[in-house]
C-alpha positions in Angstrom: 34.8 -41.2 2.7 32.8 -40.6 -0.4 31.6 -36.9 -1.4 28.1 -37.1 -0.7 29.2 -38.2 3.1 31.2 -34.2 2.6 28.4 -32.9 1.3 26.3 -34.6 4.4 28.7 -32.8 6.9 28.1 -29.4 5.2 24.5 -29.6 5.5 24.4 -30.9 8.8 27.0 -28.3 9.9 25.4 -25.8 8.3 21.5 -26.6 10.0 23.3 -26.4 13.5 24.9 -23.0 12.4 21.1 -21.8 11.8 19.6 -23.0 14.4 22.6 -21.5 16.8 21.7 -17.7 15.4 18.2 -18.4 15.3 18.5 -19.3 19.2 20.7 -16.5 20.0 18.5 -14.1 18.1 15.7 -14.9 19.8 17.0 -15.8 23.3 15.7 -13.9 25.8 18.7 -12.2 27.4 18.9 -10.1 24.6 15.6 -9.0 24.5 15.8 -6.0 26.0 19.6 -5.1 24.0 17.5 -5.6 20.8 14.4 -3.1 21.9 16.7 -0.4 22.6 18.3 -1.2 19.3 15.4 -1.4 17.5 14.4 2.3 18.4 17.5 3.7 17.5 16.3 5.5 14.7 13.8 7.5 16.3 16.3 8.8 18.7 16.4 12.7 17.9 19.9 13.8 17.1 21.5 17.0 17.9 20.8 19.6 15.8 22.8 20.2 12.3 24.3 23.4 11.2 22.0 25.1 8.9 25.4 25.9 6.5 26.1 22.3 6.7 22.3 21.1 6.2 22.4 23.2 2.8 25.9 22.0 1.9 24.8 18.3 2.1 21.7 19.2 -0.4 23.7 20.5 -2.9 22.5 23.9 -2.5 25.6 25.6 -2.4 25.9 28.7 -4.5 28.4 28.8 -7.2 30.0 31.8 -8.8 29.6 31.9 -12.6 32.8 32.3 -14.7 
């Protein structure tokens, strides 16, 4: 077995590997799992603390020493 016949395996077993996630990305059961995904960040979330809102801003008020 010579290295280019290695090297042969690795790109061949590589292609299937891409071609295996493209087909499962695409496949049509998971359609409708990746729609509901893919609105995910328009979901509204519960409201946040206004003390905690500020806090995350770095609008907290420090004393002077």
């Amino acid at each position: 077995m010579d290295v280019n016949d290695l090297r042969a395996a690795v790109t061949l077993l590589t292609f299937l590997v891409f071609i295996s996630i493209v087909w499962w990305a695409f496949s049509t059961k998971r359609k409708q799992s990746f729609d509901e995904v893919a609105l995910l960040p328009f979901t509204d979330d519960e409201p946040v603390d206004s003390a905690y809102q500020g806090a995350s801003h770095g609008n907290t008020e420090r004393k002077a020493s």
